[in-house]
C-alpha positions in Angstrom: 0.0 0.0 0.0 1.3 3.3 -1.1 1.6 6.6 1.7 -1.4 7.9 -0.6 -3.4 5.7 0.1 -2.6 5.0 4.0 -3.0 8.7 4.1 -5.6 9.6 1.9 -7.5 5.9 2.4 -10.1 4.8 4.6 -8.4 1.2 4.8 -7.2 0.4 8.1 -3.4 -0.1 7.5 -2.1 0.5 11.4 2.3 0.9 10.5 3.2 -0.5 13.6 7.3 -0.1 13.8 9.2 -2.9 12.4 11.0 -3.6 15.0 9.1 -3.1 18.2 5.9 -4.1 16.7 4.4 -0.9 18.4 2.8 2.2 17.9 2.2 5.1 20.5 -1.1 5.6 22.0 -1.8 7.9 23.9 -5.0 8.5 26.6 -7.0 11.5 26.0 -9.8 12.7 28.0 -12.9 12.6 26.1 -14.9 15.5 28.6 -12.0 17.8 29.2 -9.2 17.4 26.4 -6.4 16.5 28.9 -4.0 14.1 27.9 -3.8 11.0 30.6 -1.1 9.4 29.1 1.3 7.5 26.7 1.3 3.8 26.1 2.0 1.5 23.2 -0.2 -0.9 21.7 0.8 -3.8 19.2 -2.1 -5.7 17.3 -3.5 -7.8 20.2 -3.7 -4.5 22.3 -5.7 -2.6 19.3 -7.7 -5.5 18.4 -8.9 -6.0 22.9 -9.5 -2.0 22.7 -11.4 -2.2 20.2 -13.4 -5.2 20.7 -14.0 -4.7 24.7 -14.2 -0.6 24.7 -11.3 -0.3 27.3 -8.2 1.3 26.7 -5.5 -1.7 26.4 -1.9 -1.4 25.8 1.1 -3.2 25.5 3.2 -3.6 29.0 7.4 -3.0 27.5 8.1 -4.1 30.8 6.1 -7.2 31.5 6.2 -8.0 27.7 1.9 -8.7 27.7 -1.3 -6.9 27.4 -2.7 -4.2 29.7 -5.9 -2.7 30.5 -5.5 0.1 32.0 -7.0 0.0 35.4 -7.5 -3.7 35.5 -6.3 -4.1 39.2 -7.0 -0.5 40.5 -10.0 0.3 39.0 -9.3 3.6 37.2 -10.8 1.9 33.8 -10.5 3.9 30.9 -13.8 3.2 28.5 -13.4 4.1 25.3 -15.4 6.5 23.5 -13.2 6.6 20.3 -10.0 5.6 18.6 -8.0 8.1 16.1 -5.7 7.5 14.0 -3.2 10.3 12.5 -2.5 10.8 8.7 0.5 8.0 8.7 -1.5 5.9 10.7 1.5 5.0 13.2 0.1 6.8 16.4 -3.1 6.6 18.0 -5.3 8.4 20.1 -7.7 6.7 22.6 -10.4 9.2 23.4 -11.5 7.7 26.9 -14.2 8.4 29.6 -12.8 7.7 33.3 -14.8 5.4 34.8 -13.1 6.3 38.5 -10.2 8.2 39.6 -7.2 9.3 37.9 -5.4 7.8 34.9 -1.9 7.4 36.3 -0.2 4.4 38.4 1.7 7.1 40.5 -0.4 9.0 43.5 -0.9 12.5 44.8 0.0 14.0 48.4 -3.7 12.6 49.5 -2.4 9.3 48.2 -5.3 9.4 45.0 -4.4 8.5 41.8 -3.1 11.4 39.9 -5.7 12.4 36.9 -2.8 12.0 34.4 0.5 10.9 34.1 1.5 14.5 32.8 1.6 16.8 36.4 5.0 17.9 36.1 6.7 20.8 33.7 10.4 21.6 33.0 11.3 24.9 33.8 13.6 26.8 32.5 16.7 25.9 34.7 15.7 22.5 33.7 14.7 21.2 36.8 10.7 20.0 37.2 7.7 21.6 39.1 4.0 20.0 39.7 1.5 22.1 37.7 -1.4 23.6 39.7 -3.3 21.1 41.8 -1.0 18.3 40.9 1.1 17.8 44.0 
């Protein structure tokens, strides 16, 4: 299949990278536009998103599938999948079904709301944005 017609087509042709087998995904907040976070998702990931409308990525580090917020119930439902022009990155436009969307915690021990609370400032050191501590 030609770039044209990945780009230009409506024909599913996900270019997951040749050697990883992966493509970026990352969690977007359906209601308020934030962005929860990055994962990856191979073919088994996509296909379980898409077939049981929870957000489902590939674990690098335990080398299996994913879904988010299996064991602590921050579940990430699906409301829909995007794909960008080269059709190697994807966006999972999700509804949280509880909590926050990241495995790390806040100063009252709750689940952050994404994995995205800190900035680099210009010294280069990091600070937690507003209400993220």
């Amino acid at each position: 299949m030609s770039n044209k017609e990945i780009e230009k087509g409506l024909e599913l042709r996900i270019q997951f990278d040749m050697t990883t087998g992966l493509v970026p995904a990352i969690a977007h907040d359906y209601k308020t536009g934030k962005i929860l976070m990055l994962g990856y998702a191979n073919q088994a990931a996509l296909d379980e998103t898409i077939n049981s409308g929870y957000a489902t990525f590939w674990s690098r580090s335990r080398n299996e599938l994913w879904k988010k917020g299996e064991t602590s119930g921050n579940l990430l439902r699906i409301r829909e999948v995007l794909v960008d022009c080269d059709q190697d990155a994807l966006i999972y436009k999700v509804e949280r079904e509880k909590g926050g969307a990241c495995h790390t915690t806040d100063r009252d021990g709750q689940a952050r709301e994404s994995c995205f609370y800190r900035r680099i400032t210009p010294g280069s050191r990091l600070e937690f944005l507003e209400g993220m501590q």
